[in-house]
C-alpha positions in Angstrom: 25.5 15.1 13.5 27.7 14.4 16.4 29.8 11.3 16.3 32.6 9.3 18.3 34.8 6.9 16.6 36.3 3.7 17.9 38.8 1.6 15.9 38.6 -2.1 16.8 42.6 -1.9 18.3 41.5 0.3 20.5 39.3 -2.1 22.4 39.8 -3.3 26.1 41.4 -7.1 25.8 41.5 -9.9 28.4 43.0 -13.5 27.3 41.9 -15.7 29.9 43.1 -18.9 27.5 39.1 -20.3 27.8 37.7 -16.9 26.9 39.1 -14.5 24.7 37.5 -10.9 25.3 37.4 -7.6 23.4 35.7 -4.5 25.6 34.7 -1.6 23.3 33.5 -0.1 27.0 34.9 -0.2 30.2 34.2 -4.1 31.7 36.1 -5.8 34.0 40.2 -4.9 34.5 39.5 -2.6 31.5 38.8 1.0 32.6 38.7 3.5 30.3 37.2 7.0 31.8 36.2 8.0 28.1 34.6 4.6 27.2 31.9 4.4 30.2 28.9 4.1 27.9 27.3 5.3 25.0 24.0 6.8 26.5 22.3 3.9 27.7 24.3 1.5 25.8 26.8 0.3 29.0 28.6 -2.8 27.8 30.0 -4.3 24.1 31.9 -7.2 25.0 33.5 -9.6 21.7 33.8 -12.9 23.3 35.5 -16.0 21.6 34.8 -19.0 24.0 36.8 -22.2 24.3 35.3 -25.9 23.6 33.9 -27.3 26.8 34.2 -24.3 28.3 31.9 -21.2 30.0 30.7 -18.8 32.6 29.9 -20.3 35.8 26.7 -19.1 37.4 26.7 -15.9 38.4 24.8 -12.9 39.2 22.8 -10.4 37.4 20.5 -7.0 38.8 18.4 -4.4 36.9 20.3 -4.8 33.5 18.8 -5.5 30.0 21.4 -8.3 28.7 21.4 -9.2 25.1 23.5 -12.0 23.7 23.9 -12.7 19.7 26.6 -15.6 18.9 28.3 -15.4 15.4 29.4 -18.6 15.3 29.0 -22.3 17.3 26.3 -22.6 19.9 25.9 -21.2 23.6 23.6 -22.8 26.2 22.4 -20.6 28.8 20.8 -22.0 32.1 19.0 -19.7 34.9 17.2 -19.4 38.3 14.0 -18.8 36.3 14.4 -22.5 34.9 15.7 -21.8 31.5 17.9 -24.7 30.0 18.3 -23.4 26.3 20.7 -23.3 23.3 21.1 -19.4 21.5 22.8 -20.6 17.8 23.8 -18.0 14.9 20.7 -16.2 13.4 18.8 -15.8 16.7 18.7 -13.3 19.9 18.9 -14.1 23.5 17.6 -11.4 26.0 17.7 -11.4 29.6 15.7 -8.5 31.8 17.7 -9.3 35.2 15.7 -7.0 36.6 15.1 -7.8 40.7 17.6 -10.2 40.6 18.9 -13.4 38.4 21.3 -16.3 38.2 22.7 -17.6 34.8 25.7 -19.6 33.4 26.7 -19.9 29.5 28.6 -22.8 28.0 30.3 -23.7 24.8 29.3 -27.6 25.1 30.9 -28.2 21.5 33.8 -30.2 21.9 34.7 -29.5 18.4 34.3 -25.7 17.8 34.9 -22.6 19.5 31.9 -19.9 20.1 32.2 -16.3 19.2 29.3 -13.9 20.4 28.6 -10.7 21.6 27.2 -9.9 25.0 25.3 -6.3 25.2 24.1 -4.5 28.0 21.8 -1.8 28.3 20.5 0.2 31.6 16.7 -0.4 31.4 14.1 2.4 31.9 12.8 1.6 35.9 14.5 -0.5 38.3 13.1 -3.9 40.0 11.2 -5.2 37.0 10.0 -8.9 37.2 13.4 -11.1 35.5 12.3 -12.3 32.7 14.1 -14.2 29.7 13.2 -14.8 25.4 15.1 -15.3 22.5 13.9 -15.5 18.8 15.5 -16.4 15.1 16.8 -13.3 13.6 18.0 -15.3 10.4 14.3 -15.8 9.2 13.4 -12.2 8.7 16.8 -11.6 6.9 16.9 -8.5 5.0 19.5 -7.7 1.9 19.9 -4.5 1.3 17.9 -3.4 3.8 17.5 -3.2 7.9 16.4 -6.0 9.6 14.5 -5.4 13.4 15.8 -7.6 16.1 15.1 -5.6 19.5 12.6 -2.7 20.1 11.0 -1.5 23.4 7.5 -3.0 22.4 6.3 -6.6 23.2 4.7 -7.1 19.3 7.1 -5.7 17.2 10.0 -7.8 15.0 12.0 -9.7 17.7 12.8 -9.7 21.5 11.8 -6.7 23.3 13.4 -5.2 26.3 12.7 -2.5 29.2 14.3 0.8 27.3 13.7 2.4 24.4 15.9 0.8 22.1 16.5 -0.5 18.2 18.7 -2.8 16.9 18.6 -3.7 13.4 21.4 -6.1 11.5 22.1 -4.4 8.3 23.1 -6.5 5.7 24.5 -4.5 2.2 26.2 -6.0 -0.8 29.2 -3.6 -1.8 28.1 -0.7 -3.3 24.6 -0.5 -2.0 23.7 1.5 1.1 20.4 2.9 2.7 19.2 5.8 5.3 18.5 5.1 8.9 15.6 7.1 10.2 16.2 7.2 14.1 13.1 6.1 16.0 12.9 8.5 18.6 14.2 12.2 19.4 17.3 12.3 21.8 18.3 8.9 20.3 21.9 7.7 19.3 23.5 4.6 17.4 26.1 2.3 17.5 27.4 1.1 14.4 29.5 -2.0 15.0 30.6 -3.9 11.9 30.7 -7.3 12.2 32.3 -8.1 8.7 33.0 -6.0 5.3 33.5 -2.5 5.4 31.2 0.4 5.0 30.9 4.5 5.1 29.0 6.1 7.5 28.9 10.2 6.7 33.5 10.9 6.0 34.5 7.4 8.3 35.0 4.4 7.2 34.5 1.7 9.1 36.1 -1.7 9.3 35.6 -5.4 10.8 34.9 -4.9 14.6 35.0 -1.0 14.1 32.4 0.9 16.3 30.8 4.6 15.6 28.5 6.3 17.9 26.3 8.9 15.9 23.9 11.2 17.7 21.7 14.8 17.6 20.7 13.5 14.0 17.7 12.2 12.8 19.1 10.1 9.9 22.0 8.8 8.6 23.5 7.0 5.8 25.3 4.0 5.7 27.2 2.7 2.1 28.9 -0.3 1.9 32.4 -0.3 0.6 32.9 -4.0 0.4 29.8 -6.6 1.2 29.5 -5.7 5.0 27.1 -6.8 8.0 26.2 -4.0 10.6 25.0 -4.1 13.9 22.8 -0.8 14.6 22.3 -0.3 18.5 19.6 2.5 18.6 19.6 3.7 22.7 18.5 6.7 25.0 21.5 9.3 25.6 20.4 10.7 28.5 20.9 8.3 31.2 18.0 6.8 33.6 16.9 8.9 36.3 18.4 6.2 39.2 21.8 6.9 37.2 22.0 10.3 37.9 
């Protein structure tokens, strides 16, 4: 097992004053030679946005976008004619595919919103734009790992063009669990959202990332009560990457 550890001080940071950002890859005025990508996993931002305020519309091509807040509420409209409002315990994707338009507000006067914004290369380029987003919080596992995202159209939550996984893992301390990879030539990316947990000799903390790779299984044990997002991608690049 081949892995790649990344402490959460380590991250990119931009304080704009509305929008407070943490990169764990390269993004923006953050460039970081070694923090490109994790296989098809291209962009981790941590984003804490001010009341009243957002991202303007703007432009988006051939890109699986993924958005899970943490806290408060984000509303997202588009050129496809979305007007909608993503809330803790759901998933937003966004296939921009041959081309979209979206902004993202915090409309709460009253409370800030933290989420994170993932991007992952899709499989083929020019795929129709296309936009979901489901509860995650209703199929919450303890203990256990909970499907949000997966490459197929009926499986437990939002599907996108790649194929990719993402489970929250939820553990009280002292409990743990093996993760079976779904398919060979895989890797994941363990981001801790809160607690603390053990992942083979690391440790990771709050906001911690670990890529893990040419394994089939690994196992996760939580050191304190701890909440895990597992990002399951493709290592080897898209063809139209390389």
């Amino acid at each position: 097992m081949k892995t790649v550890y990344h402490k959460a001080d380590s991250r990119g940071h931009a304080n704009h004053g509305w929008l407070n950002s943490y990169h764990t890859f390269s993004f923006a005025n953050y460039q970081n030679k070694d923090r490109m990508n994790f296989g098809a996993l291209r962009v981790l931002n941590d984003d804490t946005v001010s009341q009243g305020m957002g991202f303007g519309t703007h432009p988006h091509r051939d890109m699986e976008i993924i958005s899970i807040p943490l806290e408060g509420d984000l509303e997202h409209k588009d050129s496809m004619g979305t007007t909608a409002v993503i809330k803790k315990g759901e998933i937003q994707v966004m296939s921009a595919g041959t081309g979209v338009q979206h902004s993202e507000y915090n409309k709460n006067k009253d409370e800030e919103v933290k989420f994170l914004q993932i991007w992952i290369f899709p499989k083929e380029l020019d795929v129709e734009p296309r936009y979901d987003q489901k509860s995650i919080k209703e199929g919450e596992k303890i203990n256990g790992f909970q499907q949000i995202l997966s490459p197929n159209k009926n499986d437990d939550g939002v599907w996108i063009h790649q194929d990719a996984w993402f489970n929250i893992a939820n553990f009280k301390k002292g409990n743990g669990k093996n993760y079976m990879l779904n398919k060979k030539g895989n890797g994941v990316y363990a981001f801790v959202l809160k607690g603390s947990a053990k992942i083979g000799d690391r440790v990771l903390n709050e906001r911690d990332g670990l890529g893990i790779w040419d394994t089939q299984s690994f196992n996760i044990e939580a050191v304190e009560d701890t909440e895990i997002l597992l990002m399951e991608v493709p290592m080897e690049l898209p063809s139209y990457l390389k």
